[in-house]
TORVOLUM-260791 format. One line per field, with one value per residue: residue number from 1; residue in one letter; chain; x, y negated, z negated of N, C-alpha, C in turn. Coordinates in Angstrom, 1 decimal, padded with zeros to 4 digits. Layout:
TORVOLUM-260791
k <- (NUM, ...)
r <- (a, ...)
c <- (A, ...)
nX <- (X, ...)
nY <- (Y, ...)
nZ <- (Z, ...)
caX <- (X, ...)
caY <- (Y, ...)
caZ <- (Z, ...)
cX <- (X, ...)
cY <- (Y, ...)
cZ <- (Z, ...)
END
This chain:
TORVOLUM-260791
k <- (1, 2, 3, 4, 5, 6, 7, 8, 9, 10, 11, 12, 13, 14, 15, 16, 17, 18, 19, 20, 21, 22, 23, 24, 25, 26, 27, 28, 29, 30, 31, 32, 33, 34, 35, 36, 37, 38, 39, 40, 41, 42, 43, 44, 45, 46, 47, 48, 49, 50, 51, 52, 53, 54, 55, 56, 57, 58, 59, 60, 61, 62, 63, 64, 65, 66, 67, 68, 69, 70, 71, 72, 73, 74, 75, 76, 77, 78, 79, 80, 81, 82, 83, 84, 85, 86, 87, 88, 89, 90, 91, 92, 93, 94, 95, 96, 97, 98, 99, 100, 101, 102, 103, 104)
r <- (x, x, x, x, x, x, x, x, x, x, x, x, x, x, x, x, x, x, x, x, x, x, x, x, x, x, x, x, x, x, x, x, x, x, x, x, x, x, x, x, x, x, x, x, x, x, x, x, x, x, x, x, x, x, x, x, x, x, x, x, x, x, x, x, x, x, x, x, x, x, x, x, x, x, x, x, x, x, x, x, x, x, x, x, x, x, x, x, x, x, x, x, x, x, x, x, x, x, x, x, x, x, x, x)
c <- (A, A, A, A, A, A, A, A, A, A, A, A, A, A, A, A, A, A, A, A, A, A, A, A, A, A, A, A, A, A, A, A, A, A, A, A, A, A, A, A, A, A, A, A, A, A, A, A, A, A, A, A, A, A, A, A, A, A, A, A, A, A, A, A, A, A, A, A, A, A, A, A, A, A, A, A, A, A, A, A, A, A, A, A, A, A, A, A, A, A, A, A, A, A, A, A, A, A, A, A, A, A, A, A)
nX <- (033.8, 036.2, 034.8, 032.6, 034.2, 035.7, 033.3, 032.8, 034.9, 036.8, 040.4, 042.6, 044.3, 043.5, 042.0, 039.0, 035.9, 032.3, 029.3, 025.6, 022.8, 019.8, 017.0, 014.6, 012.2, 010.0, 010.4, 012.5, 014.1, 016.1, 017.7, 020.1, 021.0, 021.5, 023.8, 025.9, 026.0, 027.0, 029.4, 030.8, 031.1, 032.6, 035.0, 035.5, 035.9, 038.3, 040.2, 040.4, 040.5, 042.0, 040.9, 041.6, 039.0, 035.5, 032.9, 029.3, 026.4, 023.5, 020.3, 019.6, 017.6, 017.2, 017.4, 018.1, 019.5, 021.8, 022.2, 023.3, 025.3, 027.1, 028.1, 029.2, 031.5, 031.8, 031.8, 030.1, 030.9, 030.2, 027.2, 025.2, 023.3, 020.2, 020.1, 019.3, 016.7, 013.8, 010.7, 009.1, 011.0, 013.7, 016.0, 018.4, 021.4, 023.7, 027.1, 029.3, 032.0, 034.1, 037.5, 040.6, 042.5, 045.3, 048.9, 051.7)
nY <- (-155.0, -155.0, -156.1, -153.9, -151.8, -152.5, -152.7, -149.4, -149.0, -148.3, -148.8, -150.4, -148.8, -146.1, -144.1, -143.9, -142.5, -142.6, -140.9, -140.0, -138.2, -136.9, -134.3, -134.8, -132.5, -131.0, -127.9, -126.8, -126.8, -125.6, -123.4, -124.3, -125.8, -128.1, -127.6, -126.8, -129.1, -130.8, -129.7, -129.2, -131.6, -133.2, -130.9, -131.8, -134.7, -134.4, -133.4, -134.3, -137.4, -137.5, -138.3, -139.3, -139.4, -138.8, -140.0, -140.7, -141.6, -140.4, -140.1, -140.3, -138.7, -136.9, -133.5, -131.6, -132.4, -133.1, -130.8, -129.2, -130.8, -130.5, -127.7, -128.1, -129.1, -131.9, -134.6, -135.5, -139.2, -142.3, -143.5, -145.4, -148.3, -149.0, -148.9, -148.5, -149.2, -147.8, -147.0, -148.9, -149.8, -150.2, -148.1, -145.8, -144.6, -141.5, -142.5, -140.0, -138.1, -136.4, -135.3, -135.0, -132.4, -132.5, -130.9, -130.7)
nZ <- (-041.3, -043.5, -045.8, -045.5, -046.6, -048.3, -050.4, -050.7, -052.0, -050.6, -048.6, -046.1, -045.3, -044.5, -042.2, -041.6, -040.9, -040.8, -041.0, -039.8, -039.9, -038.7, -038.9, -038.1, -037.3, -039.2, -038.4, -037.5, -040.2, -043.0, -040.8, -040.9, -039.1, -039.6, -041.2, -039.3, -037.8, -039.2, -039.8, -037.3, -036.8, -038.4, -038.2, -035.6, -035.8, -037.7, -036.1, -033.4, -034.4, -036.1, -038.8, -042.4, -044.0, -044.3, -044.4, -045.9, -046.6, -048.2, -049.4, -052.8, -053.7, -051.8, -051.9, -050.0, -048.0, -049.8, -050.9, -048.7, -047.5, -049.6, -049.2, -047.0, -047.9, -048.6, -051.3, -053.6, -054.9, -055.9, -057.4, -054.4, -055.7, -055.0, -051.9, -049.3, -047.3, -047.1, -046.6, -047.2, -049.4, -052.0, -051.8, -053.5, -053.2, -052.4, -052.4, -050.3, -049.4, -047.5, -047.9, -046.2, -046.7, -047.9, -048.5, -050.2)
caX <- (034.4, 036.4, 033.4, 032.3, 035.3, 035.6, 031.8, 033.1, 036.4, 038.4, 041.6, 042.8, 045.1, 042.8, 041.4, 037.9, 034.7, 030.9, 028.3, 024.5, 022.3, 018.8, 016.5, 012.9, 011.4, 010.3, 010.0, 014.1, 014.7, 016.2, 017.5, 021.5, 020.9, 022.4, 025.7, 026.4, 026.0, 027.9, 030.8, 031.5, 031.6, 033.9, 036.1, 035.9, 036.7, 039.5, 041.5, 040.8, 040.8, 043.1, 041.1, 041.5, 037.6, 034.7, 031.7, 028.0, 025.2, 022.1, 019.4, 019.9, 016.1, 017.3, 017.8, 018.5, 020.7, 022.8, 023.0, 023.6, 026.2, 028.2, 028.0, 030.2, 032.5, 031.7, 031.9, 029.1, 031.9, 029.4, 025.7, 024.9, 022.1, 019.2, 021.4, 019.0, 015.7, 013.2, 009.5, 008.6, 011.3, 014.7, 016.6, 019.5, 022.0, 025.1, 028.4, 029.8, 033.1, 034.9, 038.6, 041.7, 043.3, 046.8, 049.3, 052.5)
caY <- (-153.7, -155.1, -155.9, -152.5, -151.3, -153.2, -152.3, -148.6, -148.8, -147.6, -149.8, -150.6, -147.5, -145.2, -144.3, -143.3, -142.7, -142.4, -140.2, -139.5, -136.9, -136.6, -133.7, -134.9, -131.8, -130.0, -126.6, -126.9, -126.9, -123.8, -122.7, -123.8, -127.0, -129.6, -127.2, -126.5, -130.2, -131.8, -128.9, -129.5, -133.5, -132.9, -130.4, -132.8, -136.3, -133.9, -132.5, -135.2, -138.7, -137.4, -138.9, -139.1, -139.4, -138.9, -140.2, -140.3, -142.1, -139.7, -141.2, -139.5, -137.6, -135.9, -132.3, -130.5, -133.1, -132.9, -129.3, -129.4, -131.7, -130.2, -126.9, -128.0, -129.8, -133.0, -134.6, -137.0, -140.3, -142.6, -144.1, -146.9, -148.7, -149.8, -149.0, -148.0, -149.6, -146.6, -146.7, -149.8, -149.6, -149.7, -146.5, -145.6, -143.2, -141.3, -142.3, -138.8, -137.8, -136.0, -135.8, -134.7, -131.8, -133.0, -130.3, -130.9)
caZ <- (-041.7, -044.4, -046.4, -045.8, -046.7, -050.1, -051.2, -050.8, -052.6, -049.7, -048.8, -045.1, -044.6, -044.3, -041.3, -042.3, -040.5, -041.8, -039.9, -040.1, -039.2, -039.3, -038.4, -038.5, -036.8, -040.2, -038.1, -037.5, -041.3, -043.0, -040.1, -040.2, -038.2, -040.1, -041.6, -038.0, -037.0, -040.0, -039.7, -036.1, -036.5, -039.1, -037.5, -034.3, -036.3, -038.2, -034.9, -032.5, -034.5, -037.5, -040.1, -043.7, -044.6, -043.7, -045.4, -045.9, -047.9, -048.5, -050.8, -054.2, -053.9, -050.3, -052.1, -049.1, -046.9, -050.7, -050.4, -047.3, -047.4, -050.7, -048.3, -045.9, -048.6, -049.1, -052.7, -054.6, -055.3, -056.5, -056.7, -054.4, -056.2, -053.8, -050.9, -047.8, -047.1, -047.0, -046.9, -048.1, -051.0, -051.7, -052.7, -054.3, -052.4, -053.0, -051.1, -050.6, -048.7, -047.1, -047.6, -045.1, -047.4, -047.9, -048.8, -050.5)
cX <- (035.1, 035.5, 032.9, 033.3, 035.5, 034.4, 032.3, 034.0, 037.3, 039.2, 041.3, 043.5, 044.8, 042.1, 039.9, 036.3, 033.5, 030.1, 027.0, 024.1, 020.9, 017.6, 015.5, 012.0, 011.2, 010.3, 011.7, 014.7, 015.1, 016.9, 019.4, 022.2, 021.8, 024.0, 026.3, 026.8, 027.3, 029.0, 031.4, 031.8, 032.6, 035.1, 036.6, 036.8, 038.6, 040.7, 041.4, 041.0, 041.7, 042.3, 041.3, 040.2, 036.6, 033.2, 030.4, 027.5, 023.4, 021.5, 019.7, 018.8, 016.3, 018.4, 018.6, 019.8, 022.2, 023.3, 023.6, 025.6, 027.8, 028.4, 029.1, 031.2, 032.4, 031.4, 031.1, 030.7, 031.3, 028.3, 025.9, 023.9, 021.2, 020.2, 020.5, 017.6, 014.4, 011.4, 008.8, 009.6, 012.6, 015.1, 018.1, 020.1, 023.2, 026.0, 029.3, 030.8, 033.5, 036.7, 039.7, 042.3, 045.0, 048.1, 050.6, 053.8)
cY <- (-153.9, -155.2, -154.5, -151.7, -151.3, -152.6, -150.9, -148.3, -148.4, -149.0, -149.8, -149.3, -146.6, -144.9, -143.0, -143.6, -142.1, -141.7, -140.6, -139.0, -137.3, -135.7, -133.4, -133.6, -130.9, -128.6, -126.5, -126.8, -125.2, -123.2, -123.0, -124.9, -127.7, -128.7, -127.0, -128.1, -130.7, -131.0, -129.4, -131.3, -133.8, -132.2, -131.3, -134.2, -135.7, -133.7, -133.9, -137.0, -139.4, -138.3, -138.6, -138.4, -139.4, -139.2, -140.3, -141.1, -141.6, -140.2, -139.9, -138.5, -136.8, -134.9, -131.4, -130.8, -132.8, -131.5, -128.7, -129.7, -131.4, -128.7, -127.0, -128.7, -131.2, -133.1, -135.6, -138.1, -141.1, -143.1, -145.2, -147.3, -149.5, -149.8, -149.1, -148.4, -148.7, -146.8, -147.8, -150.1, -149.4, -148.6, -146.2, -144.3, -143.0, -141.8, -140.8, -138.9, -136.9, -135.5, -134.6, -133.9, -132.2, -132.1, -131.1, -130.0)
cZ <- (-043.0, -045.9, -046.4, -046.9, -048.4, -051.2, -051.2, -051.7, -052.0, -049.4, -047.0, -044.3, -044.3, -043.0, -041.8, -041.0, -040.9, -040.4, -040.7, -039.4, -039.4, -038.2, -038.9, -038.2, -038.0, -039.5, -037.9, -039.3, -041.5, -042.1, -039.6, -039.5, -038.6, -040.2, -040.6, -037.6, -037.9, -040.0, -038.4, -036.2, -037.4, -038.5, -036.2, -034.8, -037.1, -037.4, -034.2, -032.7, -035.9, -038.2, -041.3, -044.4, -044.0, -044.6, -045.1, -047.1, -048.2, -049.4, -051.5, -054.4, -052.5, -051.2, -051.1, -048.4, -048.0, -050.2, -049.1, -046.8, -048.6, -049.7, -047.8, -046.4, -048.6, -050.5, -052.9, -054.8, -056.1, -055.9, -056.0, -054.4, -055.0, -052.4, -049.5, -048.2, -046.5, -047.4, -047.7, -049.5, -050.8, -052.6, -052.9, -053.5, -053.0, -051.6, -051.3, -049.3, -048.6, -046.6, -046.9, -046.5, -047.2, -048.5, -049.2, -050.4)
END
């Protein structure tokens, strides 16, 4: 966890958790699926485990999961080079977040 932790840039104080999704059925695309999925796991991780963050690493060529994903507020942070082992090949993804609006 620490290790994880470090390769991200996040510290210890944070209480931070990472999702994924994935909805192979191309006939389900379009249709709502995912911003429904990734909003309620958000609003859920938000109300019932108070976190800070919530993150994600999409490969950098997944168009849709991005839009998707900037959609329901999540933010690109940075690339991680060769990150996910895809198809024979490794691929380069964004780590994108989620962050706990903090009022002052």
């Amino acid at each position: 966890m620490k290790k994880t932790r470090a390769t991200y840039g996040y510290d210890e104080t944070e209480n931070i958790y990472g999702i994924d999704q994935f909805i192979g059925e191309t006939e389900y695309w379009n249709r709502g699926i995912g911003t429904l999925l990734v909003k309620s796991m958000v609003d859920f991780l938000m109300q019932h485990k108070q976190v800070d963050r919530v993150v994600m690493d999409p490969q950098i060529t997944n168009k849709r999961a991005l839009k998707c994903y900037e959609k329901c507020g999540f933010t690109k942070v940075k690339i991680l080079p060769k990150h996910e082992f895809h198809e024979g090949e490794y691929r380069d993804c964004w780590l994108m977040e989620f962050r706990r609006l903090i009022w002052s």
